[in-house]
C-alpha positions as CSV (number, residue, x, y, z in Angstrom):
1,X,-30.5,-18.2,3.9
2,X,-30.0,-21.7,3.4
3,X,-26.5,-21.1,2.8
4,X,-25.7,-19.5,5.9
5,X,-28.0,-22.5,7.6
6,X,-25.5,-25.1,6.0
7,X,-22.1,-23.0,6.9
8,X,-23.6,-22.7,10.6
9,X,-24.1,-26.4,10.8
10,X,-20.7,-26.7,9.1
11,X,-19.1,-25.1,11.8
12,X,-21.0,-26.2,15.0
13,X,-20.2,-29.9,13.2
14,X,-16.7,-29.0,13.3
15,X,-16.8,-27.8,16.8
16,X,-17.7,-30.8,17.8
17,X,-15.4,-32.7,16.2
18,X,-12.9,-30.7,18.1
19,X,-14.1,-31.7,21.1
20,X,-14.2,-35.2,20.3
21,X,-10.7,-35.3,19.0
22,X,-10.0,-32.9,22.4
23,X,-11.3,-35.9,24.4
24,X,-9.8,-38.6,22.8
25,X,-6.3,-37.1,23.3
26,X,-7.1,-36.8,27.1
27,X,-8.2,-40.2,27.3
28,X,-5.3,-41.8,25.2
29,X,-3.3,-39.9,27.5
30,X,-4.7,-41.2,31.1
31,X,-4.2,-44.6,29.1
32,X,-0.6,-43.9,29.1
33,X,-0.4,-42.9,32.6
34,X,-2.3,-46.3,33.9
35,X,0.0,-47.9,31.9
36,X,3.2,-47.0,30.7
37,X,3.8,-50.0,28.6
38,X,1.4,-48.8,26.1
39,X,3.8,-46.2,25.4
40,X,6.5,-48.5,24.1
41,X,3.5,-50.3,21.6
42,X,4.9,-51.1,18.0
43,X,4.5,-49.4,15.1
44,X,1.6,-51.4,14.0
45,X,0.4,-51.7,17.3
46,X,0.4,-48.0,17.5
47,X,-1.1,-47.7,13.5
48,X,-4.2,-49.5,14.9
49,X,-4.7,-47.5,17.9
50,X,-4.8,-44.4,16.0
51,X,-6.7,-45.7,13.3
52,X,-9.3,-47.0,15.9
53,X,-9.3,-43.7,17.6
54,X,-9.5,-41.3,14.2
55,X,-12.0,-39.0,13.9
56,X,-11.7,-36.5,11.4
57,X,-13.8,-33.5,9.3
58,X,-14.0,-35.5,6.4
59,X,-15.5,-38.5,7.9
60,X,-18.2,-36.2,9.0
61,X,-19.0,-34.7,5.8
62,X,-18.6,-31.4,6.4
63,X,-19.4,-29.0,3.5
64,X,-16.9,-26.6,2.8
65,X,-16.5,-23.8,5.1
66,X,-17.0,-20.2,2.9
67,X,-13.7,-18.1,2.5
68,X,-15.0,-15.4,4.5
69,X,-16.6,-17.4,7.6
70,X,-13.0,-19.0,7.8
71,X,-11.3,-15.9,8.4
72,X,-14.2,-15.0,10.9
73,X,-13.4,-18.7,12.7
74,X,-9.6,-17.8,12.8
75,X,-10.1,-14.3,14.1
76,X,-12.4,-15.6,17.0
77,X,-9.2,-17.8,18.0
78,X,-7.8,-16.2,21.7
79,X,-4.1,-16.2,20.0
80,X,-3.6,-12.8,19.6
81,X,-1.2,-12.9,16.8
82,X,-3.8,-13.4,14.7
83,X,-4.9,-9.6,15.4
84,X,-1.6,-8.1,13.8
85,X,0.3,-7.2,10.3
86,X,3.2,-5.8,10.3
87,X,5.3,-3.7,7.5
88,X,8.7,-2.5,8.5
89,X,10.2,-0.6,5.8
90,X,13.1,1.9,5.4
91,X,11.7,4.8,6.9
92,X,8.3,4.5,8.3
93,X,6.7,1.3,10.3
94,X,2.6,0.5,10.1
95,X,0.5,-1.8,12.0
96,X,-2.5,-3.0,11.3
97,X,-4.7,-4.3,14.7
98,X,-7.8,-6.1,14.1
99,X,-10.3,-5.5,16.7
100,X,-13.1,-8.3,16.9
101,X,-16.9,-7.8,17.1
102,X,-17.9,-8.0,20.9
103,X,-14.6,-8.1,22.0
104,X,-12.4,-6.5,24.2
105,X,-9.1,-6.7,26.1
106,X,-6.2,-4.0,27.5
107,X,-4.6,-4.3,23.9
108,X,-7.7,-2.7,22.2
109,X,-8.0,-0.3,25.4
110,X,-4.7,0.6,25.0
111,X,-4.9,0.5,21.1
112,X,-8.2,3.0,20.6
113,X,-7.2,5.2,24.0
114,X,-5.1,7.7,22.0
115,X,-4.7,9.0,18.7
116,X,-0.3,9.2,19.1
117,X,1.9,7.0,20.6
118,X,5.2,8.3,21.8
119,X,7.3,10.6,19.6
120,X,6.3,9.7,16.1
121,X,3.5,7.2,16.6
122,X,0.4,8.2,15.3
123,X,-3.3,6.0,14.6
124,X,-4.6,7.2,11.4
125,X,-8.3,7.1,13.0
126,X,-9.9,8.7,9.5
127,X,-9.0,5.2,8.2
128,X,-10.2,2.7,10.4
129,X,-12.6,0.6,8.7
130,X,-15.5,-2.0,9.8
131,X,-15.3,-4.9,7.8
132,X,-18.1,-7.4,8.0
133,X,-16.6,-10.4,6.3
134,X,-14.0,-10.8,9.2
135,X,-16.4,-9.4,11.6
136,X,-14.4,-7.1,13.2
137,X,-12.7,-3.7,12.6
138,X,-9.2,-2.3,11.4
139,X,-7.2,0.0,12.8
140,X,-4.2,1.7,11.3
141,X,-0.8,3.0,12.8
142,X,2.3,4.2,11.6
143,X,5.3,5.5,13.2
144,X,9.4,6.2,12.3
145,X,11.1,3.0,11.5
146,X,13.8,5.1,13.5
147,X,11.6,4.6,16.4
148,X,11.7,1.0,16.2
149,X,13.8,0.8,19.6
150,X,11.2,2.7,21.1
151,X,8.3,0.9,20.3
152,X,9.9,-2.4,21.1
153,X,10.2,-0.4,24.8
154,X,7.0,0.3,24.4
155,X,5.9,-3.0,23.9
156,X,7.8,-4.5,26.6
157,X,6.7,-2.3,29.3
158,X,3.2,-2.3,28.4
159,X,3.5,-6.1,28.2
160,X,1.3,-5.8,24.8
161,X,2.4,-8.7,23.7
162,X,1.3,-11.2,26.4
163,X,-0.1,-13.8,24.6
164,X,0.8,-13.4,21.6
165,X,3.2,-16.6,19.8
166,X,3.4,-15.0,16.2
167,X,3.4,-12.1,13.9
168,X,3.3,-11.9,10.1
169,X,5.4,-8.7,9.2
170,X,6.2,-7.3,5.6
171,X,9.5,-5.5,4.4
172,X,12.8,-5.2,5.5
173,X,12.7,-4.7,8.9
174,X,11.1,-8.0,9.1
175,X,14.2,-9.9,8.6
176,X,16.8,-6.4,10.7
177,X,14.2,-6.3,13.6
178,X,13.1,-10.4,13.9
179,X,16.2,-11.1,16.6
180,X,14.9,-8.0,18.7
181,X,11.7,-9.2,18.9
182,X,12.2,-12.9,19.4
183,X,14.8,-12.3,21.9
184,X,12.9,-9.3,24.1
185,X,9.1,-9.5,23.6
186,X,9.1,-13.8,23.0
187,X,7.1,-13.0,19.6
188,X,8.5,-15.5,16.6
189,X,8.2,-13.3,13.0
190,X,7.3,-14.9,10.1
191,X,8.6,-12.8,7.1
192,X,6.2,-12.6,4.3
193,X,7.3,-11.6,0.7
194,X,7.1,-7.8,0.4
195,X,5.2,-7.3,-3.2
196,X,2.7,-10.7,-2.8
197,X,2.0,-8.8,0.7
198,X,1.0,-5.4,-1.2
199,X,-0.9,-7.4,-4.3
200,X,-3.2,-9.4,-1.4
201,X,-3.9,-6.2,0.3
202,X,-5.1,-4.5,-2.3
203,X,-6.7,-7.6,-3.8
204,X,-8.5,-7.6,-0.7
205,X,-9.3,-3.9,0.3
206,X,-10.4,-3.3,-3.1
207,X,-13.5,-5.9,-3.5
208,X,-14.5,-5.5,0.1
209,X,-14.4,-1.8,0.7
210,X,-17.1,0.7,-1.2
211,X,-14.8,3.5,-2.1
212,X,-11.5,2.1,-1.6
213,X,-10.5,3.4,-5.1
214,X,-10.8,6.5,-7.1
215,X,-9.1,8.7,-9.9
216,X,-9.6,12.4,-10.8
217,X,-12.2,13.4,-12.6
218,X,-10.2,15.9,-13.9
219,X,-7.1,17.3,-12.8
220,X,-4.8,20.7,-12.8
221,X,-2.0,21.3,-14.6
222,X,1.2,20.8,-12.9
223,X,2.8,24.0,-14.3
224,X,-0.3,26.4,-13.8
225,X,-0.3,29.7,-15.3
226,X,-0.3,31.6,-12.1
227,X,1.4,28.8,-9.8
228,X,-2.4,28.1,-8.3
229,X,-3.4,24.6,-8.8
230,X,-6.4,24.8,-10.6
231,X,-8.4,21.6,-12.5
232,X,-9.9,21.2,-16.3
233,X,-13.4,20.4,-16.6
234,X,-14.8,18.0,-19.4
235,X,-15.4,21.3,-21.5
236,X,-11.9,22.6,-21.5
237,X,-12.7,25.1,-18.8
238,X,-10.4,25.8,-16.2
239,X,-12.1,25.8,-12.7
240,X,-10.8,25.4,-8.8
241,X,-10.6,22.6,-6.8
242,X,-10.2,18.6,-7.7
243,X,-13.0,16.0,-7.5
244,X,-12.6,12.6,-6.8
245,X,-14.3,9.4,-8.8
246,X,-15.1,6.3,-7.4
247,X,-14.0,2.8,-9.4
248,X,-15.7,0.3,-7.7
249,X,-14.5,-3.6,-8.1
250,X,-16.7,-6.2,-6.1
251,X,-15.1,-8.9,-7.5
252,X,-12.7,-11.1,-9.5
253,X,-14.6,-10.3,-13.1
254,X,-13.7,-7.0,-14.4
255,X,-10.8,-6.9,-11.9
256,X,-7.6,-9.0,-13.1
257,X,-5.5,-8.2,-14.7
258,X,-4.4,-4.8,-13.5
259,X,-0.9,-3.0,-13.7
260,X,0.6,-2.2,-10.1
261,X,3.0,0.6,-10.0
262,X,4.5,0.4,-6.1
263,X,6.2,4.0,-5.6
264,X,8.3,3.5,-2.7
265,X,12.0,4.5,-2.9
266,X,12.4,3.0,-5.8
267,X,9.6,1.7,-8.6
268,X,8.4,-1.9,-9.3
269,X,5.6,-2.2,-12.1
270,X,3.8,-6.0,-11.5
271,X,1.6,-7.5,-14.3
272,X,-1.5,-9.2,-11.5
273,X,-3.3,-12.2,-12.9
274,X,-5.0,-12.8,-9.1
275,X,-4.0,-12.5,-5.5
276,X,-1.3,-15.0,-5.4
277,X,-0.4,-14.5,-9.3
278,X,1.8,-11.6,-10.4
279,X,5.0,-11.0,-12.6
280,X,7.2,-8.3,-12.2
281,X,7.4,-6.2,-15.9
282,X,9.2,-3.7,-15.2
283,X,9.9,-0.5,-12.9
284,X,12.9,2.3,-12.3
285,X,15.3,3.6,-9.8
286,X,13.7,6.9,-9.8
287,X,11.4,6.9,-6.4
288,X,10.5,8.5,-3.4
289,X,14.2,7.8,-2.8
290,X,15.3,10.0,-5.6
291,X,13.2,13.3,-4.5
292,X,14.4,13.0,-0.9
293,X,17.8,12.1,-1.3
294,X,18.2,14.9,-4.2
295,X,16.0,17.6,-1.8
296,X,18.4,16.7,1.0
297,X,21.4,17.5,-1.4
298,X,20.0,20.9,-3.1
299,X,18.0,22.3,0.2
300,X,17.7,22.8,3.1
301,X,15.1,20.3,3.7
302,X,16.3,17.1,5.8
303,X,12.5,15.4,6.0
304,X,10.1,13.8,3.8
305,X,7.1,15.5,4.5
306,X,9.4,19.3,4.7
307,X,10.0,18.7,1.6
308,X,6.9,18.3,0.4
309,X,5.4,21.3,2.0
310,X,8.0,23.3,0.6
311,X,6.9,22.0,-2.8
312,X,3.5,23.2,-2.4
313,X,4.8,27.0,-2.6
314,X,7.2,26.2,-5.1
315,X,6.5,26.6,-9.6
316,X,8.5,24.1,-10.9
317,X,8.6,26.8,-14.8
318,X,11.9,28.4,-12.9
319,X,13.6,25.2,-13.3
320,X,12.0,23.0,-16.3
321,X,12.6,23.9,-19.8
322,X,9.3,23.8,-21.9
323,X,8.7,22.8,-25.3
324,X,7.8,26.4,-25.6
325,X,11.3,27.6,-24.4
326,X,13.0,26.0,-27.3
327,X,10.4,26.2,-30.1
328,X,8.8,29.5,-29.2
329,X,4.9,30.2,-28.5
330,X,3.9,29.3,-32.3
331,X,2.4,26.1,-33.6
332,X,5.4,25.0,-35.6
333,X,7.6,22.7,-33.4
334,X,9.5,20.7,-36.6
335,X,6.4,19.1,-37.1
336,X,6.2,17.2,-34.0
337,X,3.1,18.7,-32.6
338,X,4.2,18.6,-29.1
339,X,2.0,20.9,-26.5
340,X,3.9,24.1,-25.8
341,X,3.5,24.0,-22.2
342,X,5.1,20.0,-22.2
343,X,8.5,19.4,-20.2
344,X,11.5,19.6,-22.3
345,X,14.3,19.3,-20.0
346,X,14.0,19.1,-16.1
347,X,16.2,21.3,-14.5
348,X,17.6,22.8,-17.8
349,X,15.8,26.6,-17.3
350,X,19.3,27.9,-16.4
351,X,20.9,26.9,-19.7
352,X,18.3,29.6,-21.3
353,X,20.0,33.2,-22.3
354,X,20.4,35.3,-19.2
355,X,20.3,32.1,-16.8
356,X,16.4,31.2,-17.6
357,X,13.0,32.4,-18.7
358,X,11.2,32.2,-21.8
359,X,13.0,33.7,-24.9
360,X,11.8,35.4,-28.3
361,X,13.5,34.7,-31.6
362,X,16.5,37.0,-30.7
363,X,17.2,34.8,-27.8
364,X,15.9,38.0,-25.3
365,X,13.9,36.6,-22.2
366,X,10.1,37.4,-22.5
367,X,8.5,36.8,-19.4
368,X,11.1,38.9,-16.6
369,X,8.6,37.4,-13.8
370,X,9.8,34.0,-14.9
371,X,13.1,34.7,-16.5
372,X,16.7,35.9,-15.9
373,X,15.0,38.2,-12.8
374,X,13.5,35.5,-11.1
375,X,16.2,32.9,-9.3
376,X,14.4,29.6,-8.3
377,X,14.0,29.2,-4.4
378,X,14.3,26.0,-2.4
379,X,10.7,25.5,-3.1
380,X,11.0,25.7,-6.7
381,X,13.1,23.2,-6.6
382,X,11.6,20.6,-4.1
383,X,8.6,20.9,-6.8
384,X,10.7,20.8,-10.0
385,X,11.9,17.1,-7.9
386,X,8.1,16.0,-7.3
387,X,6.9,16.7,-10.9
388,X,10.0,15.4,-12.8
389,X,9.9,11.9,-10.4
390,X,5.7,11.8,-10.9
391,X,6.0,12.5,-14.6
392,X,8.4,10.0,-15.2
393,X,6.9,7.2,-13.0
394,X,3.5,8.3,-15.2
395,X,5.5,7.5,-18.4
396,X,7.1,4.6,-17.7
397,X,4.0,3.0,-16.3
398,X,1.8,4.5,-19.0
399,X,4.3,2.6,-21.9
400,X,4.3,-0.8,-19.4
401,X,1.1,-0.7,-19.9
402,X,0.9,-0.5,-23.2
403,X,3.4,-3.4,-23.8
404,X,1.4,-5.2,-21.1
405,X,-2.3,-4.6,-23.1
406,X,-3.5,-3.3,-20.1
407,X,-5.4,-0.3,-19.7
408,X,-5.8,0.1,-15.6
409,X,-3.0,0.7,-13.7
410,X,-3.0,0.9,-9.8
411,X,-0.6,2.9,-8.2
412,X,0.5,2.3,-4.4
413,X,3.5,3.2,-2.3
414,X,4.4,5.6,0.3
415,X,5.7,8.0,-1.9
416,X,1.9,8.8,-2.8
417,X,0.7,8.5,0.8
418,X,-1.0,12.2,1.6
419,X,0.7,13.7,-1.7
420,X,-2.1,15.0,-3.5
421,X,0.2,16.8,-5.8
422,X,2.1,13.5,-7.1
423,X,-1.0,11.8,-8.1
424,X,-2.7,15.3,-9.7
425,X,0.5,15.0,-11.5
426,X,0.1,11.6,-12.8
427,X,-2.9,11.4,-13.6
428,X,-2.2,14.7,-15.7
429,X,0.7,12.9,-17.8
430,X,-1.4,9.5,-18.3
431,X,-3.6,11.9,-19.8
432,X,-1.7,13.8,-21.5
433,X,0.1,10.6,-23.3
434,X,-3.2,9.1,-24.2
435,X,-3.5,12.2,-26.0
436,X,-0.5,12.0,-28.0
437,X,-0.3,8.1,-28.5
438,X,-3.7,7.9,-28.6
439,X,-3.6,4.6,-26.3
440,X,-6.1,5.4,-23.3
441,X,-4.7,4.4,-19.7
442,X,-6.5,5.0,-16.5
443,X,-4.8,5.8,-13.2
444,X,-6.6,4.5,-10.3
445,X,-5.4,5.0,-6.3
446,X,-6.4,4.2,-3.0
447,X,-7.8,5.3,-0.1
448,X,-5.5,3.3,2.9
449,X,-2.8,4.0,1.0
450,X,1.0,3.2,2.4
451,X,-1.0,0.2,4.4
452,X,-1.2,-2.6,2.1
453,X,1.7,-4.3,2.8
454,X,0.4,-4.4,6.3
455,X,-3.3,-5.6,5.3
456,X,-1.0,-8.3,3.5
457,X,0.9,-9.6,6.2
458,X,-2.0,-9.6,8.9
459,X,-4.0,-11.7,6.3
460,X,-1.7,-13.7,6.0
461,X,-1.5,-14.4,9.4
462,X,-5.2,-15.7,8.8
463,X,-4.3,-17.9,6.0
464,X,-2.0,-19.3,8.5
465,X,-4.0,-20.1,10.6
466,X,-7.2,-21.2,8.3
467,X,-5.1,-22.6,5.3
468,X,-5.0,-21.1,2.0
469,X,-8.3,-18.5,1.0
């Protein structure tokens, strides 16, 4: 209580020397107007004057204004700016829009009025979040960065930028889209840098939000016996259905360092000390990228999220070689004690006799449901793509991690955003690596996925306005 007593006098206190400094400007200025010669003063005259007229925060003691009660300070400021992040990346745009306690203007009205704007525009309302140490609210939206003309239009027309001088933006279309909106809207963007973006948002979202992150309590097998994703409880038992586990961090003790694994169309892996301290360790050209670029080239399928649903029908066993179809159902693998039902090969079912299947010790196929009878579909393939990119990001950031002496590793990136199968997956192979290195490795994901580099940016904005947090 006394706490919040001293920060309220801290900032009335700095009100006032606002005002003062507010007033002594206007008066310095009528000075110049009754006399103009004042304006050519020297430099020592004009030292003098300003050191008579000085007034600052530090002469009147202020205690330090908490982190928090800052950001509230900068978020009460009319420049609406202050209200957005931006993150413009290859293929899909997201805003973030703060809206302030007790406030209200025809941006929000416009803002919380409907759940889609235009043709791809679309306010993920599930995830809007009240956050009480900025005193306000978040909402998300994302749309097509192929729409980017059109929401520029949009803009324009609506003339939802009145007012505002400034916006902090993320990614590449920071730098391909600034001209557009300097030149058409009047907005200046300031670029932020893409991964310290990502690493403050989740820095942030993570300690403030109750349930921001969670794993899998248990998780199903990516190449299920029937093709029906089913889960492994603690006893070994197969049963339906996932379940979600919270991992709570509410603050810095506990939480650095981490490993960050950003899945976008590529892979970076970043070693985080703190929310401005991070070191890239490692990562792969093997994305989000990879699965769409190859499902565009072996289907049908032109679209992200086509592809995906595709892959939700599909049994990536018609494609990917087991450890079983080499060795046989036995126990004796040359020693090396690999799981029978572990990925051999990706994509390398069709070099089995009789163009695929599982085959006995005369090289015969054994399973005709799964073998030379059964050709894999479009969707077969789209999830042989999503399995082989999940397993291999879940390797690679499993070893990093490892090297690193880490033993949490956060995964973020687009490529995750609403693909439940992808983290199932990874999660899976951590596990199942843990199993046969014996080193444990927990992955953890988060709930406003796809958004952080837009959380980034509009804190950022803040910082610019507050100084650093």
């Amino acid at each position: 209580m006394l706490a919040q007593r001293r920060a309220a006098a801290a900032l009335s206190l700095a009100a006032v020397a606002l005002l003062v400094l507010s007033w002594l400007r206007r008066r310095r200025r009528a000075q110049l107007a009754e006399n103009p010669a004042a304006a050519t003063a020297t430099p020592a005259e004009r030292a003098a004057a300003a050191a008579e007229l000085r007034i600052s925060t530090s002469q009147l003691h202020l205690p330090a204004t908490p982190r928090s009660e800052r950001r509230s300070l900068a978020l009460s400021s009319p420049e609406l700016g202050s209200r957005f992040g931006l993150d413009i990346g290859g293929s899909l745009a997201k805003l973030v829009f703060f809206e302030k306690d007790g406030f209200s203007d025809r941006v929000l009205e416009f803002v919380t009025a409907s759940q889609t704007y235009g043709t791809s525009g679309v306010r993920d309302e599930a995830l809007s979040v009240h956050l009480p140490a900025l005193g306000g609210r978040l909402h998300f939206i994302r749309f097509a960065t192929s729409h980017m003309k059109g929401a520029i239009d949009l803009l324009e027309e609506e003339r939802l930028t009145a007012g505002v001088a400034r916006i902090y933006a993320t990614g590449g279309g920071a730098h391909k889209y600034r001209e557009a909106f300097e030149r058409r809207l009047g907005v200046r963007v300031t670029a932020c840098n893409e991964l310290g973006a990502v690493v403050l948002g989740i820095c942030f979202m993570a300690r403030s939000q109750v349930g921001e992150c969670y794993t899998l309590e248990s998780v199903a097998d990516p190449h299920p016996k029937d093709g029906k994703p089913r889960r492994r409880s603690e006893s070994g038992e197969e049963e339906e259905g996932l379940r979600k586990v919270p991992r709570a961090f509410s603050g810095a003790g506990g939480f650095f360092p981490f490993l960050l694994c950003n899945v976008g169309t590529g892979v970076s892996i970043l070693r985080v000390e703190g929310e401005s301290t991070y070191t890239r360790v490692s990562g792969t050209a093997l994305g989000g990228g990879t699965f769409l670029g190859l499902a565009r080239l072996l289907t049908r399928f032109h679209e992200f999220q086509q592809a995906l649903d595709a892959a939700h029908d599909g049994d990536a066993r018609h494609t990917d070689m087991l450890v079983r179809d080499i060795y046989g159902s036995g126990d004796e693998r040359a020693g090396l004690k690999l799981p029978g039902d572990l990925t051999a090969s990706f994509f390398a079912k069709s070099l089995l006799g009789g163009g695929g299947g599982s085959v006995d010790a005369n090289g015969e196929p054994k399973s005709p449901g799964l073998g030379a009878t059964a050709a894999a579909s479009e969707a077969d393939v789209c999830k042989a793509l999503l399995v082989m990119i999940s397993q291999n990001v879940a390797q690679i950031a499993h070893l990093a991690a490892r090297v690193q002496g880490l033993r949490r590793v956060f995964f973020t990136g687009n490529f995750l955003r609403g693909n439940q199968m992808a983290v199932q997956t990874i999660v899976y192979t951590m596990r199942r690596w843990a199993e046969l290195d014996g080193v444990e490795t927990e992955a953890v994901f988060f709930r406003h996925e796809g958004y952080f580099g837009a959380i980034g940016a509009f804190l950022s904005t803040v910082e610019g306005a507050t100084g650093p947090w």
